[in-house]
C-alpha positions in Angstrom: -36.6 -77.3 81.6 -36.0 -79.0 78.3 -33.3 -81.0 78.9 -34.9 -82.5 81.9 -38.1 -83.4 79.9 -35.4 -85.0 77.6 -33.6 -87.2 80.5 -34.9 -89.8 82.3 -34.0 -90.8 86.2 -31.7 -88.6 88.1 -30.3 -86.6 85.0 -33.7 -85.4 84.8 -34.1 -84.7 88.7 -30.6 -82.8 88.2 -31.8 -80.8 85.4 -34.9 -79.5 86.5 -33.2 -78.4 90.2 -30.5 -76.8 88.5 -33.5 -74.9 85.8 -35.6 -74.3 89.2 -32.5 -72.6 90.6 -32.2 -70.1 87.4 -35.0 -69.2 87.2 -35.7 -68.4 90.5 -32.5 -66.9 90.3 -33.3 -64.7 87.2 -36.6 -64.0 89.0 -34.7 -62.7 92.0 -32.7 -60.6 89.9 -34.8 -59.3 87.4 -34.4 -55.6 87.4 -30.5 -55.8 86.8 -29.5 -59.5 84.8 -32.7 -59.2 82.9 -32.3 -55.7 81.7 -28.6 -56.6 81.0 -29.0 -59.6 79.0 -32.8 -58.8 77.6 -34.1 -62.1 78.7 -37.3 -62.3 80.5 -37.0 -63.3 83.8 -39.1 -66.5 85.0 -42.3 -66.3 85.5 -44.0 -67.8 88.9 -46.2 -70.0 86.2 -43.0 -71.5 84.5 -41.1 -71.8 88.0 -44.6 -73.9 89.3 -44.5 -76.1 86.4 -40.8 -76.9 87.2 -41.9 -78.1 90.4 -44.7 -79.7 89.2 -42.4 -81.6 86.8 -39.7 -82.4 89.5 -42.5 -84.4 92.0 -43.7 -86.2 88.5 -39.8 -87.7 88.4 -40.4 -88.8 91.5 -43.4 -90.4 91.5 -42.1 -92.0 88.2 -38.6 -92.6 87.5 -37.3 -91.8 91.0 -40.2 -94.1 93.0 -38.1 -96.7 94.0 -35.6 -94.1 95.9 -35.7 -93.6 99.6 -36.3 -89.6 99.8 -38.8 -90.1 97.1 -42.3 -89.5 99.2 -40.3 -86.7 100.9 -38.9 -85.2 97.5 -42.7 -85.0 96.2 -43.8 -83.3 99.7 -41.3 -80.6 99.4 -41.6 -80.0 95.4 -45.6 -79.4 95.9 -45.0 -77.4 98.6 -42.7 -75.7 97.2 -44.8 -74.9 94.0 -47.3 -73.9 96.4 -45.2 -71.2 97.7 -44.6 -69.7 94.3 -47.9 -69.0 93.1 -49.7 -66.4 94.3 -53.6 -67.6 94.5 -55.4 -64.9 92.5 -59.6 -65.3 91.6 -59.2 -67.1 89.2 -57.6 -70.5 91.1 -61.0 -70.7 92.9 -63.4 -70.5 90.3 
C-alpha cells in the first residue's frame, strides 16, 4: 500500500494490485501463514481502502486510459464485496 501511495501512474496501479492480492491472500490464509510468520492478516477495512485507492488512480493518473471507467466500476465493486455492511454503515 505504501509504495503505491508513493508512485504515480501505472507503478502505482501495479502496486496496489499486487498489495490487494497479499492481502487478500494473507486474509485467505490466515489460520496457517499468519500464525507462522506472526503477522496480522489483512483486515476487510485495509483491503477496502486498497480498492478505494486503486479507483482514485484511475480517476486521476490513469483517466486518460481506455479501461479507465471500467477499472473504477470493478474496483468499487469490488470493495463493496469485501465489506461486510454491519449497523453502523447505515447510521
Amino acid at each position: 500500500m505504501n509504495l503505491g501511495q508513493l508512485l504515480e501512474g501505472q507503478g502505482a496501479v501495479t502496486a496496489f494490485n499486487k498489495a490487494i492480492q497479499l492481502m487478500i491472500a494473507s486474509k485467505d490464509d490466515e489460520t496457517s501463514q499468519a500464525a507462522a510468520s506472526n503477522n496480522p492478516s489483512a483486515s476487510s477495512t485495509e483491503i477496502s481502502t486498497a480498492y478505494c485507492s486503486l479507483a482514485e488512480m484511475y480517476l486521476t493518473d490513469e483517466c486518460f486510459k481506455e479501461e479507465a471507467d471500467t477499472s473504477v466500476t470493478s474496483a468499487v465493486r469490488k470493495r463493496s464485496n469485501t465489506m461486510q455492511p454491519t449497523r453502523k454503515h447505515f447510521n
